[in-house]
N, C-alpha and C positions, 0 to 999 in steps of 0.2 A: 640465944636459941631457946623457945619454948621446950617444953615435956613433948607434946605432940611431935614435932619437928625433929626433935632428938630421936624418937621414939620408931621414926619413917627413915631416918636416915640409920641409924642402927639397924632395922628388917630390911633396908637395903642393901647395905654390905653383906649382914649375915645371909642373907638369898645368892645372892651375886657374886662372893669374892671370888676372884679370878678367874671370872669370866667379864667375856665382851657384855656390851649392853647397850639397850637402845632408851633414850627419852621416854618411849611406852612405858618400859621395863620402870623408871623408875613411878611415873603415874602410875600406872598400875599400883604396884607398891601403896605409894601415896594413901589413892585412894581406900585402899584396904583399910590401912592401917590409921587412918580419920575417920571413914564412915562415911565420908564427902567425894564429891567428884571434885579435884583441884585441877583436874586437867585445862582448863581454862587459865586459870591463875600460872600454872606455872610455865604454860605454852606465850602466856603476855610476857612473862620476865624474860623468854628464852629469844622470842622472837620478835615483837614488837618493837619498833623505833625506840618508844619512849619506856621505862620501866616503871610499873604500877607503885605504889606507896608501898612502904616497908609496914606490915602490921607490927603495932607496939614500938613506930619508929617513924614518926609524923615531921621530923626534922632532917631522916636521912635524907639525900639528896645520892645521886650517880654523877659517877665523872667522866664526862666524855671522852672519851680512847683519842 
């Protein structure tokens, strides 16, 4: 896990613990917390057929369910 990443998912929890939450809630977050709109990236991991390349991980591959 990057710095960044780690970074989005800790202001995630700390926003949110225990409560419900929606896919926005955490883009939102995301975005905040990079500077970046990742909404796109993380809508292709979630929902897309095929899952985009892993960054810093050009060998990982997904395993079909």
């Amino acid at each position: 896990m990057t710095r960044r990443s780690a970074r989005i998912e800790q202001s995630f929890f700390d926003r949110y613990r225990d409560k419900a939450t929606s896919t926005q809630d955490y883009i939102d977050v995301a975005d905040k917390v990079s500077g970046r709109d990742l909404a796109p990236y993380v809508k292709s991991w979630l929902y897309d057929a095929k899952t985009p390349p892993m960054p810093g991980h050009p060998d990982w591959k997904s395993k079909p369910w």
